[in-house]
Structure formats: structure tokens, C-alpha cells
C-alpha positions in Angstrom: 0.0 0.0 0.0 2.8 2.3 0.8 4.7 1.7 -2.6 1.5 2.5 -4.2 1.3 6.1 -2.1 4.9 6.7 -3.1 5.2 6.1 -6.5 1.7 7.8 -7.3 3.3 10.8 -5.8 7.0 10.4 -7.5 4.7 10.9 -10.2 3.4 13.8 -9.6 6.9 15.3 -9.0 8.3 14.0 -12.4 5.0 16.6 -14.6 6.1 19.7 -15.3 3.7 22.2 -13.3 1.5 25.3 -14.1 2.6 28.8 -13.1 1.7 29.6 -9.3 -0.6 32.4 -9.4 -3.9 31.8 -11.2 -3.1 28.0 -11.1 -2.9 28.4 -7.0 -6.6 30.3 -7.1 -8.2 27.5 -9.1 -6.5 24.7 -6.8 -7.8 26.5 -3.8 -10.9 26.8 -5.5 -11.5 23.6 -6.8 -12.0 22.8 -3.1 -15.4 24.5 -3.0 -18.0 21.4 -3.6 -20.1 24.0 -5.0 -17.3 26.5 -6.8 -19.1 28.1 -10.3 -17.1 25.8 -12.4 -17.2 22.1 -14.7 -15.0 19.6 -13.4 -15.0 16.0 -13.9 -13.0 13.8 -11.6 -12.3 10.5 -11.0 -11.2 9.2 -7.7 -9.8 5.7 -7.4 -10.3 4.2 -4.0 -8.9 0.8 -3.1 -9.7 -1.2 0.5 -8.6 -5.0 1.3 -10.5 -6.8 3.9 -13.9 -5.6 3.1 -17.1 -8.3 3.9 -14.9 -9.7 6.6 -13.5 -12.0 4.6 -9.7 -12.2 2.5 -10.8 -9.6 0.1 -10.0 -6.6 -2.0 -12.4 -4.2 -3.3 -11.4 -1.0 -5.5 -14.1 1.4 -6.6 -13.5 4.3 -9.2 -15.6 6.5 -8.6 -17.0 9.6 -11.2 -18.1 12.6 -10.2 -18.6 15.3 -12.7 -19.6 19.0 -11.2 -21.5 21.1 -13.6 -22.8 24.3 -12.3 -25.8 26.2 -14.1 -26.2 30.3 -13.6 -29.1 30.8 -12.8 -29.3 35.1 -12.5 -27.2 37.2 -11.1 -27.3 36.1 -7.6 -28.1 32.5 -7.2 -26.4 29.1 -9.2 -27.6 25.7 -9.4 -24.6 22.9 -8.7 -25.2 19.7 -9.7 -22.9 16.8 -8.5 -23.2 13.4 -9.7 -21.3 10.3 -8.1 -21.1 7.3 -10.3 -19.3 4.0 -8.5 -17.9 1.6 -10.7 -17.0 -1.5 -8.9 -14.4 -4.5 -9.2 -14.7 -6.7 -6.0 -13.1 -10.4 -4.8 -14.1 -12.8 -2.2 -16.3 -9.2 -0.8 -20.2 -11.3 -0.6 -18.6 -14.9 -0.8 -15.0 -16.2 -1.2 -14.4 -16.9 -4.8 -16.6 -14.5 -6.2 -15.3 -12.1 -8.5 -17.6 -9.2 -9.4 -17.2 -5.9 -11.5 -19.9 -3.6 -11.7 -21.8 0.2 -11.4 -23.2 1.0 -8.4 -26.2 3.2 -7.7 -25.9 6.5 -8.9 -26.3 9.7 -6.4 -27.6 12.9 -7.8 -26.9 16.1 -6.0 -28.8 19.4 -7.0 -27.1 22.5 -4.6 -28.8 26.0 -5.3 -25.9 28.3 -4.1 -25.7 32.3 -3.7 -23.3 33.8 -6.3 -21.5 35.9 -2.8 -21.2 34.3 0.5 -23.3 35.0 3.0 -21.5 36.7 6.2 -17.9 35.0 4.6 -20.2 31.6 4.3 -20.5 29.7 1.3 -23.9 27.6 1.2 -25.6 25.6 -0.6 -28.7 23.3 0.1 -31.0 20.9 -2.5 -32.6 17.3 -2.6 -30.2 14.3 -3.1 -31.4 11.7 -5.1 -30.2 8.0 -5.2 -31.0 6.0 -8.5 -31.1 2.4 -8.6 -28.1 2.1 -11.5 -26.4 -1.4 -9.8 -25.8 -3.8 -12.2 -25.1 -6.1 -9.0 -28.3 -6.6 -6.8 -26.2 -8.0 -4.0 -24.5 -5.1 -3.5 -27.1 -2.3 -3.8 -31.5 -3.3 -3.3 -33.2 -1.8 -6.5 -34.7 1.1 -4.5 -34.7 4.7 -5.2 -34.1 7.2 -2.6 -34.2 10.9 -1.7 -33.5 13.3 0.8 -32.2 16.5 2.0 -28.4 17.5 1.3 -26.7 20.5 2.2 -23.3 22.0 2.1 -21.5 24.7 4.2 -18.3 26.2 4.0 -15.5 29.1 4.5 -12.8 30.1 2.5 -9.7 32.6 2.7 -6.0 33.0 2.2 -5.7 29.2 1.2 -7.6 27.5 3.7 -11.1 26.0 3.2 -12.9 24.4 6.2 -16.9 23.3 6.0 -18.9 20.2 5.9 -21.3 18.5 3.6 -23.9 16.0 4.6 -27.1 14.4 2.8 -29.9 12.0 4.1 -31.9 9.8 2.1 -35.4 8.2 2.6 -36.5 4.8 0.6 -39.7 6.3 -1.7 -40.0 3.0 -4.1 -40.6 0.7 -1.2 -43.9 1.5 0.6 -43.5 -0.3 3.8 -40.1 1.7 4.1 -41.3 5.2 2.8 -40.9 7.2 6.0 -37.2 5.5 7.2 -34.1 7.1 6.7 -32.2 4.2 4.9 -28.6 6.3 5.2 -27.1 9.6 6.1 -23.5 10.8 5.0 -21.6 13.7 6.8 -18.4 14.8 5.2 -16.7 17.4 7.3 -13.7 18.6 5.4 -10.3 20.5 5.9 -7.3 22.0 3.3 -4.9 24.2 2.8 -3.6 25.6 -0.9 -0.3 26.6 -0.7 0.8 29.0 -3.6 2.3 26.5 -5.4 -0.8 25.3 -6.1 -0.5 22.3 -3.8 -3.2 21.1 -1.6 -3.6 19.5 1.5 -6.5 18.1 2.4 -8.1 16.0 5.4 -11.6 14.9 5.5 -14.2 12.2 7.0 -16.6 10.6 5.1 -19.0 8.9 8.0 -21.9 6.6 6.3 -24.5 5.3 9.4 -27.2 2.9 7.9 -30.2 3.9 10.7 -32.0 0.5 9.3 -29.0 -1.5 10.8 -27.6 1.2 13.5 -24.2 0.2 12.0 -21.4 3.0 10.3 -18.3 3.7 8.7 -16.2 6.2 9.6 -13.2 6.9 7.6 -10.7 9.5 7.1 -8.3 10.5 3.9 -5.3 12.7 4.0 -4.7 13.5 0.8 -2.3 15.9 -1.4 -2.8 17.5 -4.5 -1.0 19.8 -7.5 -2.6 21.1 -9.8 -0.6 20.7 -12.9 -1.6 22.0 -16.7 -1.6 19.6 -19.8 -1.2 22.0 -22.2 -4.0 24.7 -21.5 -5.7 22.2 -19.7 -5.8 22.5 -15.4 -5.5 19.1 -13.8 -5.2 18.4 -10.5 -3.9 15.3 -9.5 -3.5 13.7 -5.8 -3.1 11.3 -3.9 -3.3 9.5 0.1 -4.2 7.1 2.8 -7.6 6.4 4.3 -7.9 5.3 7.8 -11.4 3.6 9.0 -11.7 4.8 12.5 -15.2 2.5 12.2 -15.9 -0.3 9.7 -19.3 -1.4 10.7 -21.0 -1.7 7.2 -17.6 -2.5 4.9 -15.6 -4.4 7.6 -12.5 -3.2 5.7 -9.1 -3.4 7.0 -7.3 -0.1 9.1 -5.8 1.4 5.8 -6.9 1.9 2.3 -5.7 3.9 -0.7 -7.2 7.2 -2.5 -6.3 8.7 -5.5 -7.8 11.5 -7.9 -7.5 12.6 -11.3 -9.6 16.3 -11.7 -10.1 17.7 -15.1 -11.2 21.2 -14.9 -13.4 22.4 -18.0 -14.3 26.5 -19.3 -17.9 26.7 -17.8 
């Protein structure tokens, strides 16, 4: 797992990187979940141990960001996480299973200024039943409430995003909130344009009063291809909790951020 960390980030150090000033603005602001701009990343996450049994599980996750001006004072963010799966030995030894997961939809209508130095943004979540597996996900459609605050200045970005969502396509569990998600978050943007970030990512499944709890430290550079901006990190999680995934202490994260012209 360490070489994996290391040589992911002896990567980074061979690219040749963007100019500091605007390209330390757009990392710092590419930590804003709901920042006024199109970015498509990919994060690859990889965990061993997961089901309890001798597994490994890595899930590469796509989550495009498009925002949508509304007028002059309010914009619609919409955030879209799409879970693509390769599993083994996760719901039975000897089982080897790739597929999508279900599909969460995020809708954030966000003031174009910060309120009182507060950026906010609040919308419904909405959790389509995309799984090509039905082991791993039941073929149920959810929505909820999801919400996201934050602050930013001189580098530093601090806030937390969370979401809850209720089962609607299952009538005799209409009114029970199936899972809630609170993210709160931490970074710093040097003017270099790298970023360090630190961040929890707690899942707790009311139905079965059981959670996960895991943190990721994570660094980042944005680098430029070209005239493209791409920011490129990578880091350890630690599960704190592993109620739900039973994975093992320490995983690996890894993202790949494309930043587009709105």
C-alpha cells in the first residue's frame, strides 16, 4: 500500500507544473464542492479486507460537477457520483464481481456571494437504482435532503457537507431514513498550487444502527496539460469504524480532476 502512495506521488513530482498564481486560485478553488465551475473527476479508492473476509475491493468513482447560472445572484450545482466496482471474495469467497453501483444525484442552489464570509448551498439528493449487481445495492430509489457549508480565505477552506436519504420506491419503508452521509472537510492551498486536504466521510445505515467512519489525507497539485488544469493527488484512508464495509485499518485514494471552461 505504501509503494502504491509513493510512487503515485513520484509521479506527480516528475510533470512539469502550471505557473503559481492563477493556477494556485483555481486549486484553492477547486476545493469548494459547490465552486461556479465544470470539473470532472475521477477518484480511485482501493480497501482490502472488506465483507470480513480475505478480500479486495477497489471502486472508481466519477463525479462530474457542472454548475448552471441561474441570474445574477443564485447558481444551481449539480454533482453526480457514479461507482464503478471491481470486488473479490467481498459477498462470498471466490466470487469475483465488477460492476456500477447506484448513482447519487446532487442538486445545490448556491448564492453567487457568501453570506456573512459563508458559502452555502442546500437541495434534494437523489439516489438512483443504476447497480448492475443486486447484492450489493436493493433496487430502490431514494431521496432526501443535502446541504453543504463552508468558509474560504488565504488558502484555507474548512466546512462540511452532509445528505440523508429516505427509501420512496418501497412503501413499507417510505418514511425511514435508509442512510445519512456527513463529510466534514479541511485544506490548505499553498501558492504553489499544492493542496492538503483532510476529511471524514461517515456513512451510518439507521436501518442497521451500523457505520463507517473513515478518514483520507490526501495531497494534491494542480498541474496544466497543455491549456488544460488538472489536479492530481493522492493519500491514505484510515477507517476509524468499519461497521458496514468491515475493511481493514488502511486503504488507498487517488484522484484525477479535469477542470473544464464553464
Amino acid at each position: 500500500m505504501i509503494k502504491k502512495i509513493t510512487s503515485t506521488l513520484l509521479c506527480l513530482g516528475t510533470l512539469v507544473y502550471a505557473d503559481s498564481g492563477s493556477s494556485s486560485q483555481l486549486a484553492h478553488k477547486l476545493t469548494n464542492p459547490v465552486a461556479n465551475m465544470t470539473s470532472l473527476p475521477f477518484q480511485y479508492n482501493y480497501a482490502s479486507g472488506v465483507g470480513g473476509h480475505n478480500s479486495d475491493q477497489t471502486i472508481i468513482n466519477f463525479q462530474p460537477v457542472i454548475p448552471i447560472h441561474i441570474n445574477s445572484e443564485w447558481n444551481l450545482i449539480t454533482r453526480i457520483v457514479m461507482p464503478i466496482v471491481k470486488q473479490s471474495n467481498v459477498t462470498a469467497v471466490g466470487e469475483n464481481q465488477t460492476f456500477i453501483g447506484d448513482t447519487l444525484f446532487s442538486l445545490f442552489m448556491s448564492p453567487v456571494k457568501p453570506v456573512d464570509g459563508w458559502i452555502i448551498g442546500v437541495g434534494p439528493a437523489i439516489n438512483a437504482p443504476t447497480s448492475t449487481n443486486i447484492q450489493a445495492a436493493p433496487a430502490e430509489w431514494s431521496v432526501g435532503p443535502t446541504a453543504v457549508l463552508l468558509h474560504m480565505k488565504d488558502g484555507l477552506t474548512y466546512g462540511l457537507l452532509a445528505n440523508a436519504l429516505f427509501s420512496v420506491s418501497n412503501a413499507d419503508n417510505s418514511d425511514v431514513v435508509r442512510n445519512t452521509f456527513i463529510q466534514p472537510f479541511i485544506s490548505y492551498t499553498t501558492s504553489n498550487s499544492v493542496t492538503y486536504a483532510l476529511n471524514s466521510e461517515t456513512t451510518y445505515d439507521l436501518a442497521s444502527s451500523k457505520s463507517d467512519i473513515p478518514f483520507n489525507l490526501t495531497v494534491a497539485k494542480l498541474v496544466k496539460f497543455g491549456k488544460l488544469p488538472v489536479s492530481l493527488g493522492a493519500g491514505i484512508k484510515y477507517w476509524a469504524k468499519s461497521d458496514i464495509s468491515k475493511a481493514d485499518n488502511f486503504g488507498v485514494r487517488a484522484t484525477v480532476t479535469f477542470i473544464l471552461p464553464n
